[in-house]
Backbone as ProteinMPNN parsed JSONL, in Angstrom:
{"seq_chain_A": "XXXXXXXXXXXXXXXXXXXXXXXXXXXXXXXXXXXXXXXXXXXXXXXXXXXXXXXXXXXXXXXXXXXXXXXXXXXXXXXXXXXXXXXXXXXXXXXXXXXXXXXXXXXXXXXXXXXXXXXXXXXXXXXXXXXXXXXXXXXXXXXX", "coords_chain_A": {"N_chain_A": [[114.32, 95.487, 68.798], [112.492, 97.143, 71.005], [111.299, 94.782, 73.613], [108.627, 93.747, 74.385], [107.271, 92.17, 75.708], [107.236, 89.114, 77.797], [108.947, 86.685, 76.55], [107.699, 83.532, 76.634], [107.728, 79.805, 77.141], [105.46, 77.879, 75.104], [102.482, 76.668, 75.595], [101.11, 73.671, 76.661], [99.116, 71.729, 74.636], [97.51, 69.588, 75.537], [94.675, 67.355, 75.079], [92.078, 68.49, 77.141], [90.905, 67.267, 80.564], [87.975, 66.067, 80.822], [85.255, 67.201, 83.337], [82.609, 65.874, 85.112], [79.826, 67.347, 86.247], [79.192, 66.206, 89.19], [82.081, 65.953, 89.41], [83.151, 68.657, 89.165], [81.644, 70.193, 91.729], [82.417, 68.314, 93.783], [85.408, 69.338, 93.849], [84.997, 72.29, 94.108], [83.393, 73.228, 95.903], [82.344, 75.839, 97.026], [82.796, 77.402, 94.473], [81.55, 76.109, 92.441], [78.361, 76.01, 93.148], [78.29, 79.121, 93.662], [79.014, 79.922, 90.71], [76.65, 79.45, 89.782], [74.649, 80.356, 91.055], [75.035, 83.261, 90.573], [75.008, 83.46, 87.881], [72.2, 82.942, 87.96], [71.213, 85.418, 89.367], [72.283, 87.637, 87.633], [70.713, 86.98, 85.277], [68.231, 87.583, 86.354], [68.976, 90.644, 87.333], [69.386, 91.816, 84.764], [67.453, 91.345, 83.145], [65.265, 92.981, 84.585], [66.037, 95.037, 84.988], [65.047, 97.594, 84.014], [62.521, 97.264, 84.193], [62.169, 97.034, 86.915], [63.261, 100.242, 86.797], [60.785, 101.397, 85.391], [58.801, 100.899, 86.958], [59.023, 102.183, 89.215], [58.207, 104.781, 88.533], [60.2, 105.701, 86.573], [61.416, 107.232, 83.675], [62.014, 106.738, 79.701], [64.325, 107.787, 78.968], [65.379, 108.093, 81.996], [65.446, 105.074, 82.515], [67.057, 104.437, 80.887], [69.606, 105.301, 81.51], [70.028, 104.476, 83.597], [70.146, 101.74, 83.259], [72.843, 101.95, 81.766], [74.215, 102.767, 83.304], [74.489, 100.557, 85.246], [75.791, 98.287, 83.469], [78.213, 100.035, 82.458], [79.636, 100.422, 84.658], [79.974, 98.191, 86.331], [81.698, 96.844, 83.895], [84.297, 98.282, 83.941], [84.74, 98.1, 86.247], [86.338, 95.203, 86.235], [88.368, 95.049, 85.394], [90.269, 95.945, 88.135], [89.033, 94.278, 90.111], [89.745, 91.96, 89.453], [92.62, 92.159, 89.867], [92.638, 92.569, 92.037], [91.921, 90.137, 93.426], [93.771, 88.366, 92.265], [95.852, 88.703, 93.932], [94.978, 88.367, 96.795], [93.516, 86.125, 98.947], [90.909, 84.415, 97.363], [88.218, 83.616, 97.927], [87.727, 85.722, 100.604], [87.564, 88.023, 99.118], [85.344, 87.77, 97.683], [83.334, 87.269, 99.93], [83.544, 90.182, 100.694], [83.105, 91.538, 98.463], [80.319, 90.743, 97.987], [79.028, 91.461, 100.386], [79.469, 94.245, 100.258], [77.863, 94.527, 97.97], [74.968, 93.703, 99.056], [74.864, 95.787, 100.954], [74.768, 97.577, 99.367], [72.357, 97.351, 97.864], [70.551, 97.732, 100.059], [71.204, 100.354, 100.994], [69.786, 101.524, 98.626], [67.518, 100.873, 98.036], [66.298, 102.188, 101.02], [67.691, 104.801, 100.36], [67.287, 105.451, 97.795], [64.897, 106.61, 96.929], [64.846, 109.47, 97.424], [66.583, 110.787, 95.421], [66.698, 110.886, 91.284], [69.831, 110.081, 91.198], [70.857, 109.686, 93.307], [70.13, 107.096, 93.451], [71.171, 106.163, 91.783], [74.349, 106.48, 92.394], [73.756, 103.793, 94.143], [73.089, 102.157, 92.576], [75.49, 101.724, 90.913], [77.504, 101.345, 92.377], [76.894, 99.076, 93.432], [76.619, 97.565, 91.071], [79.305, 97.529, 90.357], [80.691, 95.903, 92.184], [79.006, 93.853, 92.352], [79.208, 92.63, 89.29], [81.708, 91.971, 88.494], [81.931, 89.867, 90.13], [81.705, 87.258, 88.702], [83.447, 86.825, 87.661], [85.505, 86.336, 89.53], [84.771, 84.143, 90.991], [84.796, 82.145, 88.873], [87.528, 82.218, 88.397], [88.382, 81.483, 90.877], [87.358, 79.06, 90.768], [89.206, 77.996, 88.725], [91.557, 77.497, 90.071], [91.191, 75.37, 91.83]], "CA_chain_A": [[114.362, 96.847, 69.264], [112.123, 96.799, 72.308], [110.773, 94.036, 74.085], [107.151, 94.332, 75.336], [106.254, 91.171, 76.159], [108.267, 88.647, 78.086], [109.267, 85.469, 75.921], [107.42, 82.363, 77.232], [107.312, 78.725, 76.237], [103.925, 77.527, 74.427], [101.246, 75.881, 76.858], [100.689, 72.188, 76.807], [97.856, 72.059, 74.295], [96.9, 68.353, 75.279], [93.334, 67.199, 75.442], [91.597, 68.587, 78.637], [90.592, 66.182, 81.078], [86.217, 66.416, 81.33], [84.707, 66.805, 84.545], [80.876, 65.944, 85.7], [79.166, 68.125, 87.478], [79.803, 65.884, 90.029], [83.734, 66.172, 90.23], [83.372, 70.062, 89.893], [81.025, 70.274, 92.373], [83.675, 68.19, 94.678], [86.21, 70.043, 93.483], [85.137, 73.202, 94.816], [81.772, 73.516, 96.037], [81.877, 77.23, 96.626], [83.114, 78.262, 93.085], [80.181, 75.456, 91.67], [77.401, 76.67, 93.683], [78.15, 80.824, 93.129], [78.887, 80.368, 89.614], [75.46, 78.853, 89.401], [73.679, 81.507, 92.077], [75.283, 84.523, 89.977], [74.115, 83.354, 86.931], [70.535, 83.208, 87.645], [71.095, 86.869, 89.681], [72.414, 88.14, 86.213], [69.767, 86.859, 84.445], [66.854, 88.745, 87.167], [69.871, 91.836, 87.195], [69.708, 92.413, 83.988], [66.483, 91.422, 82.388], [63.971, 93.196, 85.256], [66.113, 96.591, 85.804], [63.801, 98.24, 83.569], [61.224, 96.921, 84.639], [61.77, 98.381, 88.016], [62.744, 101.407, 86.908], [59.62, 102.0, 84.954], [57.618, 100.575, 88.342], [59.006, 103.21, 90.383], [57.89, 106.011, 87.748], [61.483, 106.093, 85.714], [61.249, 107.773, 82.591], [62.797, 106.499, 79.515], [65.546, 108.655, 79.224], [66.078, 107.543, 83.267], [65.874, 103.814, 82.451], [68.155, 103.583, 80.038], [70.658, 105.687, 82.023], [70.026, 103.403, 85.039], [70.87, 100.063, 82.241], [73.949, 101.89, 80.824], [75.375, 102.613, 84.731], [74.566, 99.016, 85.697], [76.372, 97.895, 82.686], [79.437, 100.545, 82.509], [80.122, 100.244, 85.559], [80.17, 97.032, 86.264], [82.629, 96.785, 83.045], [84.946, 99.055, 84.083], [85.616, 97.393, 88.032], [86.659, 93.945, 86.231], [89.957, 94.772, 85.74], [90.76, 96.469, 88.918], [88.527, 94.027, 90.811], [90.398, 90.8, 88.936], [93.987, 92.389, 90.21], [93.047, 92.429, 93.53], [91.54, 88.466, 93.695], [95.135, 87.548, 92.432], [96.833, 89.019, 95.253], [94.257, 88.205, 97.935], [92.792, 84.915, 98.577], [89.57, 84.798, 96.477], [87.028, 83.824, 99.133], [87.741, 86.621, 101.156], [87.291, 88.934, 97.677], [83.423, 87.122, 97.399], [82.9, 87.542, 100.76], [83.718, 91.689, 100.8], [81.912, 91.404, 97.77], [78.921, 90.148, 98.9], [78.93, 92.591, 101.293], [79.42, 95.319, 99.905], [76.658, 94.146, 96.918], [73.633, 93.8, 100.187], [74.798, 96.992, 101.14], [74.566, 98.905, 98.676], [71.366, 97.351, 97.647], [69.991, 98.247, 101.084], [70.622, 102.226, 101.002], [69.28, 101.732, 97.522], [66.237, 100.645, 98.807], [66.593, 103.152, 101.854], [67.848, 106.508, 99.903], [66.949, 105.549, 96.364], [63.719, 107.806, 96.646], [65.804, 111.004, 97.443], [66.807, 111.378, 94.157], [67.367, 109.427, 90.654], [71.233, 110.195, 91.04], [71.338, 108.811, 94.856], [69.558, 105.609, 93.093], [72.134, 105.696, 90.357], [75.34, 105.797, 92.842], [74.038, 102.972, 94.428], [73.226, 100.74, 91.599], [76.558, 101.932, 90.473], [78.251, 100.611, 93.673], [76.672, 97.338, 93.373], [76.71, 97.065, 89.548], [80.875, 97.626, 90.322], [81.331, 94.651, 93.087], [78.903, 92.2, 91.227], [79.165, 92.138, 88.049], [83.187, 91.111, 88.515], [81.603, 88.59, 90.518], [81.426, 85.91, 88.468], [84.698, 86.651, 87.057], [86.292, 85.714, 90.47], [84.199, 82.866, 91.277], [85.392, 80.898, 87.725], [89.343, 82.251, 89.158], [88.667, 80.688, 92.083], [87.285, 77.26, 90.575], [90.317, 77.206, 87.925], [92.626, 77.592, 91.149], [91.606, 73.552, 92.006]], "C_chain_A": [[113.836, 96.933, 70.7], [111.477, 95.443, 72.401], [109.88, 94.035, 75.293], [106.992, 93.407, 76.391], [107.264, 89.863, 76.652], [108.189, 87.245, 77.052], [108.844, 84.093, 76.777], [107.546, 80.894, 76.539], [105.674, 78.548, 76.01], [103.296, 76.952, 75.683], [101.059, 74.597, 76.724], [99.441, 72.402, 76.284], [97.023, 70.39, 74.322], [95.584, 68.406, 75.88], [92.91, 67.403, 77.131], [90.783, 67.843, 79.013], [89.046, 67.098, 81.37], [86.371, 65.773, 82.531], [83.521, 67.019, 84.487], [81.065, 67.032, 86.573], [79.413, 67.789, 88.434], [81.293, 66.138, 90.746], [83.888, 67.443, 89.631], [82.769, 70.333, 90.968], [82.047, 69.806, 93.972], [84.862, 68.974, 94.354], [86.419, 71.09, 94.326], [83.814, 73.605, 95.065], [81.344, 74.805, 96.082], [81.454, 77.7, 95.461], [81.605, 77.215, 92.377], [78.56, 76.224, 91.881], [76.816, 78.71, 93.2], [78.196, 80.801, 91.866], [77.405, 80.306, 89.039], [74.654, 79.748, 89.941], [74.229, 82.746, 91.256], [74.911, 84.495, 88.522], [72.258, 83.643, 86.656], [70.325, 84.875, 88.37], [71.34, 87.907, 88.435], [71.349, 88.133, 86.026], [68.538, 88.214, 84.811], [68.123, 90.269, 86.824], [69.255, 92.39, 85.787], [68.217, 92.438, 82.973], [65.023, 92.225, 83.191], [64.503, 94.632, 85.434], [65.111, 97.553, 85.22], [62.762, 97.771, 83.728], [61.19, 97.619, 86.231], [61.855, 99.865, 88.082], [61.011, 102.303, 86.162], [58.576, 101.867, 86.127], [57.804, 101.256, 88.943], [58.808, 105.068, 89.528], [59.266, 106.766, 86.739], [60.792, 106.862, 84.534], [62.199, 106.939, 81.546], [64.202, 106.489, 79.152], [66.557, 108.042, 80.222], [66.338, 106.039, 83.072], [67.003, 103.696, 81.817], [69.692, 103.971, 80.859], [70.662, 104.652, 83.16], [70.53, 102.085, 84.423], [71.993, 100.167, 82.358], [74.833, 102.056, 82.457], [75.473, 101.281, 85.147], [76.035, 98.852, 84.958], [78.086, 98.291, 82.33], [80.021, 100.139, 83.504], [81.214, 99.043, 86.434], [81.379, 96.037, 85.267], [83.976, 97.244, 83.611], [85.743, 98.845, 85.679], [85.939, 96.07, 87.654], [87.611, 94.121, 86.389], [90.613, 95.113, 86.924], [90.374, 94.751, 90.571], [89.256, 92.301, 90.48], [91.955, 90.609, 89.686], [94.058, 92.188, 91.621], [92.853, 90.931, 93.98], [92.667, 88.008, 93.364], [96.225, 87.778, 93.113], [96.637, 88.618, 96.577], [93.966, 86.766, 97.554], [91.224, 85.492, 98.005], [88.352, 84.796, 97.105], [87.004, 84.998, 100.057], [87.394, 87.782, 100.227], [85.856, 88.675, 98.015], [82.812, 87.635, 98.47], [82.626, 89.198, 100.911], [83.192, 91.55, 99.799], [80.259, 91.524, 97.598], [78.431, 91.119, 99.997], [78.743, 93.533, 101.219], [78.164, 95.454, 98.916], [74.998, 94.432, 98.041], [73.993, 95.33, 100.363], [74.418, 98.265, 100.714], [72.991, 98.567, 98.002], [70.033, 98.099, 99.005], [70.003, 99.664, 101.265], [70.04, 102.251, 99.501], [67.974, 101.927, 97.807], [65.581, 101.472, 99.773], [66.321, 104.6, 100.965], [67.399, 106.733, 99.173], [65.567, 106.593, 95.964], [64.117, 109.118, 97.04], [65.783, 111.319, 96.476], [67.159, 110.364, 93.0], [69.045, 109.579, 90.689], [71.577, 109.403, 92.474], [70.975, 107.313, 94.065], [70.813, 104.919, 92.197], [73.531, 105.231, 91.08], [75.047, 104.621, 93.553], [73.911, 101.83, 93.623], [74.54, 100.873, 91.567], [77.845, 101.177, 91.056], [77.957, 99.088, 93.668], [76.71, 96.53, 92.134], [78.758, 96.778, 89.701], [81.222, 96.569, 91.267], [80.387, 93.323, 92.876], [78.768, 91.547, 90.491], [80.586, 91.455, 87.95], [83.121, 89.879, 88.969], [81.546, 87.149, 90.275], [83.252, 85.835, 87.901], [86.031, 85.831, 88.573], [85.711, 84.857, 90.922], [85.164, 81.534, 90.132], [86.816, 81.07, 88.318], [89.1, 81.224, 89.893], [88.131, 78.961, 91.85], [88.333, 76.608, 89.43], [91.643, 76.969, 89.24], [92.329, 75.95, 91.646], [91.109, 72.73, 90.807]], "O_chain_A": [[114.658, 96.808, 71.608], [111.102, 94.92, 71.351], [110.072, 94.196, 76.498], [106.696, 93.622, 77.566], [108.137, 89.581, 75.831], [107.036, 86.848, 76.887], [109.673, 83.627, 77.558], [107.453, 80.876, 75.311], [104.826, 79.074, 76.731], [103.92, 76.904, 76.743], [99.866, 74.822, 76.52], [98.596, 73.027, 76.926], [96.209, 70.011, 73.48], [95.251, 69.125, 76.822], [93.287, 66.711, 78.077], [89.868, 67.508, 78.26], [88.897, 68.217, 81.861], [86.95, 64.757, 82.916], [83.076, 68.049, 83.98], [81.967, 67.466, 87.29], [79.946, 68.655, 89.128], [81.625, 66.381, 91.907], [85.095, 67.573, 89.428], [83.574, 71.033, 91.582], [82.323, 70.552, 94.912], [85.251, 69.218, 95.496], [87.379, 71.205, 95.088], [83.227, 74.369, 94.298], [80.329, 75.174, 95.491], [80.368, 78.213, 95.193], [80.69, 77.842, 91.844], [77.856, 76.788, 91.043], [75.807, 79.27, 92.771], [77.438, 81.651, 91.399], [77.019, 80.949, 88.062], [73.722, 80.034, 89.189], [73.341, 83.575, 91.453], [74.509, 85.533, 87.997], [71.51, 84.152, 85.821], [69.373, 85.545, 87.97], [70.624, 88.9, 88.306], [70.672, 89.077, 86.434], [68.125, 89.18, 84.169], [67.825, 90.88, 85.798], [68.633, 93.452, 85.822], [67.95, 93.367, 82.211], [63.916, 92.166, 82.656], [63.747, 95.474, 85.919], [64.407, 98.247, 85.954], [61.92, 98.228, 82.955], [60.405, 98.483, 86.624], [61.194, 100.635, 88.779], [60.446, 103.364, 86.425], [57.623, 102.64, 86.226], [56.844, 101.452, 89.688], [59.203, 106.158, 89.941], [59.331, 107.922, 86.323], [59.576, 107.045, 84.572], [63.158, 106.38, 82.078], [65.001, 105.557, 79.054], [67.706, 107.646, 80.025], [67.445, 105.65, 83.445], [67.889, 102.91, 82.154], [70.671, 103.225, 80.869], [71.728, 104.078, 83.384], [71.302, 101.383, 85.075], [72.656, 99.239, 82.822], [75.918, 101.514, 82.668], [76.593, 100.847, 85.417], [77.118, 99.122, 85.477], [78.974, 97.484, 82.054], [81.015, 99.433, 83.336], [82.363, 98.985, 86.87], [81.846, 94.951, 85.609], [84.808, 96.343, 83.713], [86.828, 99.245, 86.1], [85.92, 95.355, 88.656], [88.171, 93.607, 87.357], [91.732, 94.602, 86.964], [91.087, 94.388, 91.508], [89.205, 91.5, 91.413], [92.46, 89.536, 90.016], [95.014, 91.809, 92.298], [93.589, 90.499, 94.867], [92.967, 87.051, 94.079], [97.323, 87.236, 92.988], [97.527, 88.479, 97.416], [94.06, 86.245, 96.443], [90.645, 86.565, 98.174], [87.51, 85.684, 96.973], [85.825, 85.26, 100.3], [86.785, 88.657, 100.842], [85.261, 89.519, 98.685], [81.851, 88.386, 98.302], [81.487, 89.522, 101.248], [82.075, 91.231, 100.208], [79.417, 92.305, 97.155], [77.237, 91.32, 100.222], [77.902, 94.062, 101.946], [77.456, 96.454, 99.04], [74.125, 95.244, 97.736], [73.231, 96.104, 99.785], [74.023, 99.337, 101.172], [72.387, 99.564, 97.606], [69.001, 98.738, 98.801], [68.985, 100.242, 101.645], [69.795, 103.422, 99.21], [67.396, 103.014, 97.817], [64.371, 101.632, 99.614], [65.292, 105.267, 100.864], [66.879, 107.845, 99.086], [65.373, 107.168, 94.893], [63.235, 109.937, 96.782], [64.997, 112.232, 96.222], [67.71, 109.292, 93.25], [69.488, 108.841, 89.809], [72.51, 108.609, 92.588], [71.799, 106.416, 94.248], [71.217, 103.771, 92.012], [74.034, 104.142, 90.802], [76.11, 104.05, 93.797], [74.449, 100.743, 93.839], [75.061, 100.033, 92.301], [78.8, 100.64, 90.495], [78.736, 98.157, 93.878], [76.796, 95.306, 92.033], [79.319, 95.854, 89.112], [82.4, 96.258, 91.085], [80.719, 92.158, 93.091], [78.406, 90.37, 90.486], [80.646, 90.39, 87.335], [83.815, 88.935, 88.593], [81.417, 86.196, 91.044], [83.989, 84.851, 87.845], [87.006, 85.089, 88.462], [86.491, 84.496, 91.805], [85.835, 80.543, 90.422], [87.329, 80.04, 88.755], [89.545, 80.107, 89.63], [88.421, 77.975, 92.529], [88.455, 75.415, 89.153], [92.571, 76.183, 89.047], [93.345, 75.283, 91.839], [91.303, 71.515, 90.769]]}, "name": "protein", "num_of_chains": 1, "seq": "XXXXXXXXXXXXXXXXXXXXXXXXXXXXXXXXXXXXXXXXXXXXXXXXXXXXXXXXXXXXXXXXXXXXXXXXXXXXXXXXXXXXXXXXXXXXXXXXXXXXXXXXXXXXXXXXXXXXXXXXXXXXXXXXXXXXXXXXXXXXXXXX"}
């Protein structure tokens, strides 16, 4: 009747060739390195935000809303932020990335005592360009 989905052949399901650390690391030293530097930024990201917001007098009401924007947010720019790394080269993605991530941590830092909603769009902004982050780093180390 209809046809959703285009008709492909199967995938080559033969044993994948292991690589050391070593020959990913040659491989692609960027994608080795960031997957490894965004991991341990996760880790601090996600296990200290409450902890700063309670250090800057959050409430817990405000923390958790400050978790669940990290977290939504950050959800919600993979797919958009995935579509554009396979159109663009991917280093140039990381890089505007990256960029945009300091930035928005910096008026955070800056504005964030204005108000908790100025604090919130900028986590929001930086929860949305680096939490995809890692997702285009691994792209860019299955690409060699």
């Amino acid at each position: 009747m209809f046809q959703f989905f285009e008709q492909k052949p199967a995938p080559d399901f033969t044993t994948p060739k292991f690589l050391s650390l070593r020959e990913l690391y040659t491989k692609s030293p960027m994608a080795f390195v960031g997957s490894f530097a965004i991991g341990m930024i996760y880790s601090a990201l996600f296990g200290l935000i409450a902890v700063f917001g309670a250090k800057i007098g959050l409430s817990i009401f405000q923390i958790s809303i400050l978790v669940f924007v990290n977290t939504f947010v950050g959800a919600i720019f993979q797919f958009p932020i995935g579509k554009i790394s396979d159109k663009f080269d991917r280093r140039t993605i990381l890089l505007v990335l990256n960029l945009i991530a300091i930035g928005s941590l910096i008026f955070a830092f800056l504005f964030g005592s204005i108000s908790f909603y100025v604090l919130l769009v900028f986590i929001g902004i930086h929860s949305a360009v680096s939490l995809p982050y890692y997702a285009v780093v691994i792209s860019h180390m299955n690409d060699f």
